[in-house]
C-alpha positions as CSV (number, residue, x, y, z in Angstrom):
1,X,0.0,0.0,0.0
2,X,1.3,3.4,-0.6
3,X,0.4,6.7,-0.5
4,X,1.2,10.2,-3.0
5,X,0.4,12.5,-0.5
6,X,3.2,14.1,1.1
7,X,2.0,14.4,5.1
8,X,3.9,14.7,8.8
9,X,4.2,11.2,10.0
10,X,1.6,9.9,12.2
11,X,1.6,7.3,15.0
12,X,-0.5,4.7,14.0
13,X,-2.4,2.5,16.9
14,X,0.1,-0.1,18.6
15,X,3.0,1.9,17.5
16,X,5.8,2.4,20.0
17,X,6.4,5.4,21.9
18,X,9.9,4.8,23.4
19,X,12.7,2.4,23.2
20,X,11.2,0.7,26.6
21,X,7.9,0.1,24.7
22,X,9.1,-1.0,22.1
23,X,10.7,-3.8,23.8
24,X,7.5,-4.1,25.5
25,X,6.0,-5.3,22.7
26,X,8.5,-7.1,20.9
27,X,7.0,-10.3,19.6
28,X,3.0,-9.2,20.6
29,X,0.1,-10.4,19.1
30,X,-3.2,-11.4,20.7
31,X,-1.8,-14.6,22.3
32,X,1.4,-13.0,23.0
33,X,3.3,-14.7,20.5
34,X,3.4,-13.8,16.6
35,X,1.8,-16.5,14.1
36,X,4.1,-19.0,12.9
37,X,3.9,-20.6,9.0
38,X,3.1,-23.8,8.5
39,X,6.1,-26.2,7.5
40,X,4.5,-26.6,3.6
41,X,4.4,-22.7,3.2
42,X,8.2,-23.0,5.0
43,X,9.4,-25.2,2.6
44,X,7.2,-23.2,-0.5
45,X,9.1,-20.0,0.5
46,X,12.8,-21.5,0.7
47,X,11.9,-23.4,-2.8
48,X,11.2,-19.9,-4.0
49,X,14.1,-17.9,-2.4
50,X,16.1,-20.0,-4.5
51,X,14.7,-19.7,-7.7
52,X,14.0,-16.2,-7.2
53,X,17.7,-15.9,-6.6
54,X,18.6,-17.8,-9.6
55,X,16.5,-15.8,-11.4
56,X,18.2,-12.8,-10.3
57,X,21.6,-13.9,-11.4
58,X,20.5,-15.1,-14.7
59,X,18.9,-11.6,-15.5
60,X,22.0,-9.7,-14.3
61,X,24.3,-11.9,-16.2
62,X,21.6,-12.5,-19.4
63,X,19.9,-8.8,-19.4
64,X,21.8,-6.4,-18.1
65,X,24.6,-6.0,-20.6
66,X,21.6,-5.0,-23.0
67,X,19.4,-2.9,-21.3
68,X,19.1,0.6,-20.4
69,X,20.0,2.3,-16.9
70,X,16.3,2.7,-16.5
71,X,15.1,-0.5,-17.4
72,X,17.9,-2.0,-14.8
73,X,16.5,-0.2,-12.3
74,X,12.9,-1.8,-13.1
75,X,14.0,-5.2,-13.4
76,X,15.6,-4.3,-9.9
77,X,12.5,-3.2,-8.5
78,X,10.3,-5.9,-9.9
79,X,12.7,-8.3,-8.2
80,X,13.1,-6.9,-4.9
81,X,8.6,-6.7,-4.5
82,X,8.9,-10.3,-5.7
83,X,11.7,-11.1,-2.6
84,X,9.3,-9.2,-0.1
85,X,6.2,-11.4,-1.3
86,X,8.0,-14.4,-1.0
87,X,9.2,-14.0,2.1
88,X,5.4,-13.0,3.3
89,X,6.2,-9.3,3.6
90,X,3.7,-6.6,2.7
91,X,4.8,-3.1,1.7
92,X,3.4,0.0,3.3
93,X,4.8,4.0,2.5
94,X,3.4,6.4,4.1
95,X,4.1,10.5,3.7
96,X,6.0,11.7,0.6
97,X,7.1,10.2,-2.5
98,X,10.7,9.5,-2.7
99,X,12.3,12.4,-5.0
100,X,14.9,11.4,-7.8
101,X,18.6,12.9,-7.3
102,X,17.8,12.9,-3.4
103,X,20.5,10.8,-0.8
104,X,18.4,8.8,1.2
105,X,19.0,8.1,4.9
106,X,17.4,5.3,6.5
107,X,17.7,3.5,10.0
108,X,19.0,-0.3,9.7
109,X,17.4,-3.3,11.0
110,X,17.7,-6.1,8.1
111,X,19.2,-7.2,5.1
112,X,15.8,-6.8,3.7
113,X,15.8,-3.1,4.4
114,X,17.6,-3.0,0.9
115,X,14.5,-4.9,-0.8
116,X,11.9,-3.3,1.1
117,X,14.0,0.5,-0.1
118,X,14.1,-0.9,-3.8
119,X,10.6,-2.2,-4.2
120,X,9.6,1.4,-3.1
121,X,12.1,3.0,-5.7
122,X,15.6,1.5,-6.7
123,X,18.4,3.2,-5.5
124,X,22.4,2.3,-5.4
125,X,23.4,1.7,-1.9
126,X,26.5,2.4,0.1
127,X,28.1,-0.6,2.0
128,X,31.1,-1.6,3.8
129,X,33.3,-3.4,1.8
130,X,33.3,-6.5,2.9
131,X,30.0,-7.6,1.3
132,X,32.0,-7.4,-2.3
133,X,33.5,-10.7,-1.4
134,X,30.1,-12.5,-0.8
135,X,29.2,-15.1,-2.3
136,X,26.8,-14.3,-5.3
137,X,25.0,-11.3,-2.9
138,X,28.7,-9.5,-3.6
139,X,28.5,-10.0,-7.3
140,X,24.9,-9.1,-7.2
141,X,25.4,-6.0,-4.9
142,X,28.4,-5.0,-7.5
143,X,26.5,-4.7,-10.6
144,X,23.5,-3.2,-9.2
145,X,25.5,0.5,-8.5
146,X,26.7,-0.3,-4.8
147,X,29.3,1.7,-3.5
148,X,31.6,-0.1,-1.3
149,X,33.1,1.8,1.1
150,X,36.8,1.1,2.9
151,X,36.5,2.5,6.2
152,X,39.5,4.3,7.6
153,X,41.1,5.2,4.0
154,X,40.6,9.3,3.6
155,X,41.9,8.7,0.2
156,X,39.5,5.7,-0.6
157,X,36.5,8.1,1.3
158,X,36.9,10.8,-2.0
159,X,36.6,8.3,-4.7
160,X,33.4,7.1,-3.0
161,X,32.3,11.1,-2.5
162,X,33.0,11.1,-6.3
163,X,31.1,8.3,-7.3
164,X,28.3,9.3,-4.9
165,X,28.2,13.1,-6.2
166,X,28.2,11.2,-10.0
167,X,24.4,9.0,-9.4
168,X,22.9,11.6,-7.8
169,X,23.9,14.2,-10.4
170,X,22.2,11.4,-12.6
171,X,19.1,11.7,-11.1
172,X,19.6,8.2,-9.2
173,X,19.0,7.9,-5.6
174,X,21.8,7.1,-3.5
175,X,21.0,5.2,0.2
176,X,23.2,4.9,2.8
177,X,22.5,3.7,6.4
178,X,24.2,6.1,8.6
179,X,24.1,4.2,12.1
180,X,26.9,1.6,10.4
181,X,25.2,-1.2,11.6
182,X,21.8,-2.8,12.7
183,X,19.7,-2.9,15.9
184,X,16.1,-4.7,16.7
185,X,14.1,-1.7,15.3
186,X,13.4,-0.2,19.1
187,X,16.4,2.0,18.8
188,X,18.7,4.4,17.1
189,X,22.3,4.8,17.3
190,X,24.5,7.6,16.2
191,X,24.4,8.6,12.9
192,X,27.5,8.9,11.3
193,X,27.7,12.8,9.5
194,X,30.7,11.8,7.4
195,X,28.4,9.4,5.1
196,X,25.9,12.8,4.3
197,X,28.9,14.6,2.7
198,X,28.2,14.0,-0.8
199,X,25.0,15.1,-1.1
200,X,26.4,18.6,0.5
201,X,29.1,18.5,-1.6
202,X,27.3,18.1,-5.0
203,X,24.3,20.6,-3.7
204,X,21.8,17.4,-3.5
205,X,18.7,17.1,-1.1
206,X,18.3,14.4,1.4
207,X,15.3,12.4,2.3
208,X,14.6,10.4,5.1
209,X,12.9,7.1,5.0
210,X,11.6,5.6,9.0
211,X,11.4,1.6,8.8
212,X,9.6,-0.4,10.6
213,X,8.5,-4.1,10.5
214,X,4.9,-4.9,12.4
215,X,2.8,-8.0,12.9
216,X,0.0,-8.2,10.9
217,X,-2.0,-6.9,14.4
218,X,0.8,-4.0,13.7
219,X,2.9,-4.7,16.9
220,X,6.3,-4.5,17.0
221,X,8.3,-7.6,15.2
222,X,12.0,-8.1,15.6
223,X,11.8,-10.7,13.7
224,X,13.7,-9.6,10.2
225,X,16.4,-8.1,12.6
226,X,19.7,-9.3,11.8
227,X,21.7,-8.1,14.8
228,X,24.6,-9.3,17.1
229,X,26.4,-12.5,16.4
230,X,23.2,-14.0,14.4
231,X,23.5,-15.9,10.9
232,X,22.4,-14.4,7.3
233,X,20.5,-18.6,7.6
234,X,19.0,-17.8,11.3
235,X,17.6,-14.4,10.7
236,X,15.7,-15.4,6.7
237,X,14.6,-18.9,9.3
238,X,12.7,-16.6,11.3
239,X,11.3,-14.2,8.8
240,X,10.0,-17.6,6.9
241,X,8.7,-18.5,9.9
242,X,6.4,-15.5,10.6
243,X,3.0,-16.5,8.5
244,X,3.2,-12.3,7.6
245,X,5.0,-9.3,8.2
246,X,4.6,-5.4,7.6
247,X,7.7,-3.5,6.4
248,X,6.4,0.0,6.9
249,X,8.2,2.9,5.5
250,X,7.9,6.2,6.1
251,X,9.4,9.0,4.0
252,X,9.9,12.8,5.1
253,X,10.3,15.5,3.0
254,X,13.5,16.0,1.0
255,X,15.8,18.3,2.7
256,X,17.8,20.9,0.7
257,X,21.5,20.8,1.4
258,X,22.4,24.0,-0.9
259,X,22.3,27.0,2.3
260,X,25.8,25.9,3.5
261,X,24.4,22.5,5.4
262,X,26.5,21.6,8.1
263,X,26.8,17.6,7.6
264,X,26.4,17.2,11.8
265,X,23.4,19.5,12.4
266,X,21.6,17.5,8.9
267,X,22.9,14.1,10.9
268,X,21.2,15.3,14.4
269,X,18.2,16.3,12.5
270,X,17.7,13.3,9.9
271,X,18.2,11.1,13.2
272,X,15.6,13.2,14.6
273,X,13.2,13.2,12.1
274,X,13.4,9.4,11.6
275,X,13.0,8.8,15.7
276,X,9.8,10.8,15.5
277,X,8.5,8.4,12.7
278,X,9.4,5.4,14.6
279,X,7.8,6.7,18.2
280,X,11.7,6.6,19.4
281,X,12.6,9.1,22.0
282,X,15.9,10.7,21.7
283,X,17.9,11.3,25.2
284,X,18.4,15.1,25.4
């Protein structure tokens, strides 16, 4: 489900106020427990993940070297709606349209933040560069614009600036998750202001985009998390295992960065404006 309108973000009923209730209500549905898939629908969904992900290889390898940036970036969103049905989770955007050329900063809970972001409107991502050397998701993540980022290299930092400041300029969307890693969804870290540079540097708005993932009931689930010390394999078994689940996505208006932006006041307020989406409260 999605919305055109461009509106403030609401609280909807059940949503959390505060990093306590959220963890309050981790896991809650009527019976205190979230619905769990049968084992046929279990197996149905693995079966598919794997063809779907054969699929995806074939058409990078087969179709991309023959099609048009735009037409890439529909193949990539077609793909990434069919991940998010498969794995039994529904869509919802609320507030504003997401606005081409914009860097888009998002809070980080789940691999499938990256689907859920796509399926709404494809846009490269920026990750650490370890994920190049992944099996298949590397190659994947390689021809589908990612920008991998080397941490600690100032010199590596300005070629990725570049190559950042070049999509945008493009019209593309650029995504970057500024908290460097994932939590449960009932917090926020510390944004990191470095990764907002670019789109200062090149004149480009930003855009904010609140995730959450609710039970169908639309209690918290911290089921997609993939936190800690947990496998890629333990964190898609419990996602299959949730009969469905709600990726919400909330998108704030885009933010102009052209009236000498400082990148740490944008960071404090993106983080802000994300925490009020999410019912997250900030210490002072």
């Amino acid at each position: 489900m999605t919305t055109n309108a461009c509106t403030a973000p609401t609280r909807s009923p059940g949503a959390m106020g505060s990093g306590e209730d959220a963890r309050d209500l981790r896991e809650a549905s009527p019976n205190g427990r979230e619905a769990t898939t049968p084992r046929l629908l279990r197996a149905w969904r693995y079966t598919h993940l794997a063809l779907l992900l054969a699929r995806g290889v074939a058409t990078v390898a087969l179709r991309y070297p023959f099609c048009s940036a735009a037409r890439r970036r529909a193949l990539r969103q077609r793909w990434s709606a069919r991940m998010l049905e498969v794995l039994g989770i529904r869509l919802e955007h609320r507030g504003c349209p997401i606005a081409p050329g914009c860097m888009l900063i998002a809070n980080h809970i789940s691999w499938v933040d990256i689907f859920v972001i796509n399926a709404l409107a494809p846009a490269a991502f920026v990750s650490k560069a370890e994920v190049r050397d992944w099996p298949v998701i590397g190659w994947l993540a390689a021809r589908n614009d990612t920008i991998f980022l080397r941490r600690g290299s100032r010199g590596h930092a300005r070629i990725i600036n570049a190559e950042t400041a070049a999509l945008l300029d493009t019209g593309n969307n650029v995504a970057i998750f500024p908290e460097g890693t994932t939590t449960d969804g009932g917090t926020l870290l510390h944004f990191h202001a470095a990764l907002l540079q670019p789109a200062i540097a090149c004149g480009h708005a930003v855009q904010t985009l609140a995730l959450q993932y609710r039970t169908p009931e639309d209690h918290f689930s911290s089921a997609p998390a993939y936190i800690g010390e947990m496998s890629l394999g333990a964190c898609v078994a419990n996602i299959v295992a949730r009969r469905k689940t709600l990726a919400r996505i909330t998108v704030a208006e885009p933010i102009a960065t052209t009236d000498g932006a400082d990148r740490r006041v944008l960071a404090v307020r993106a983080r802000s404006e994300i925490a009020a989406a999410i019912g997250v409260e900030l210490p002072d």
